[in-house]
N, C-alpha and C positions, 0 to 999 in steps of 0.2 A: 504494500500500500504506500502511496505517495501520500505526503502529509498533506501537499496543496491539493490535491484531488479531492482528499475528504473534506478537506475547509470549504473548498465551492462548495461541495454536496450538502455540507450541513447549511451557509449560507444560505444556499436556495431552497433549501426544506423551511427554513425561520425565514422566509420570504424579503430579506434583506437584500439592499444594494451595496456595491461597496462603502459609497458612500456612506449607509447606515452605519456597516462596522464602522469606518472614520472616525463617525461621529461618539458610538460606544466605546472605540479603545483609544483614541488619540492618536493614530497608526495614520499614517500617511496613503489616502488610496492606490498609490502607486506602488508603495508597498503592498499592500496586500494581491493588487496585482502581480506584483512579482513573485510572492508566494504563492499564491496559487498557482502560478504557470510554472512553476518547479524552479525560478531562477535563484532564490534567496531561502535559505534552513531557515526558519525563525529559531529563536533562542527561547527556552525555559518561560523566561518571562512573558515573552510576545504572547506565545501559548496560553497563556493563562488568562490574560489580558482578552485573547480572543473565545478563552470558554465561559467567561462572563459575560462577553458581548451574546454570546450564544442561548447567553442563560443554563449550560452543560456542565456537568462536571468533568475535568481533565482529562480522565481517562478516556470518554468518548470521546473525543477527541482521535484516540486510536485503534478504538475499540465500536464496534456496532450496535451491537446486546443491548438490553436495558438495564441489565444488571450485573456489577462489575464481574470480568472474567472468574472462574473459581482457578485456584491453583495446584496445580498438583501435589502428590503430600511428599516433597520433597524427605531427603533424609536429615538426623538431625544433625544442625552446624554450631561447628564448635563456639563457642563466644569468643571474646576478643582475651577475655583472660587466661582460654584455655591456648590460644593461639599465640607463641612468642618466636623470635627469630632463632634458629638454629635448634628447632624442637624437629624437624622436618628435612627432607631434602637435600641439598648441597649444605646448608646452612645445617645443616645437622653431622657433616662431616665434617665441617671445620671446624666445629663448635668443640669437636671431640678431641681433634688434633690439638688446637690450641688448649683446653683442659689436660690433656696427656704430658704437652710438652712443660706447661706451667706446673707438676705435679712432680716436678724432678729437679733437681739442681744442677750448677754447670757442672757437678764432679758427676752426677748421673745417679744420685740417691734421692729415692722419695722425700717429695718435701711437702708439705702444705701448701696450695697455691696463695701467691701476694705475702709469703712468710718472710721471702727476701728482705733484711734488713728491720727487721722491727724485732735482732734480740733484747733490744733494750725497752721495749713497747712503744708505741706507736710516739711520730713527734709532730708536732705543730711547726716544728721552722723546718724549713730544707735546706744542706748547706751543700753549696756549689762549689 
């Protein structure tokens, strides 16, 4: 589906000229011209701007139904808490590498990682 296909369609179903929209969105009729003939994407906003002029809710705008699409029962997704970088993937190989190699010291004995240099416990100045 073309987005400017449906914009006429709907237009001329709410019996409006371009002019009308103009007048409801503050949209230039030229533009809306050019959206409707495929030459200009409107943005996010314009859209909205023109499902009010419509009196529609957004979605139809993309959608025909009368009532919003139903969705498939997708599976379930993890939240953002469960999702961090290198829990996964490439980033999960490196993630290991780097913990293996920090887990050793430069003589090659296990160490606690970030132990480097706090035998005195942690210090607040750094000296260069």
């Amino acid at each position: 589906m073309i987005i400017g296909d449906r914009l006429r369609e709907m237009r001329k179903e709410k019996k409006l000229s371009q002019g009308d929209v103009e007048k409801r969105t503050g949209l230039l009729r030229c533009y809306i011209s050019r959206v409707e003939n495929g030459h200009t994407v409107p943005a996010v906003e314009t859209l909205e701007k023109l499902a009010r002029a419509f009196e529609v809710p957004l979605y139809q705008l993309f959608y025909e139904g009368e009532a919003p699409p139903v969705l498939p029962n997708l599976l379930k997704r993890k939240s953002s808490d469960e999702i961090f970088w290198g829990s996964s993937g490439k980033g999960c190989a490196v993630s290991k590498q780097t913990s293996a190699s920090l887990e050793q010291d430069w003589r090659g004995r296990p160490q606690a990682p970030f132990a480097h240099g706090l035998e005195n416990g942690p210090s607040l100045v750094s000296t260069f």
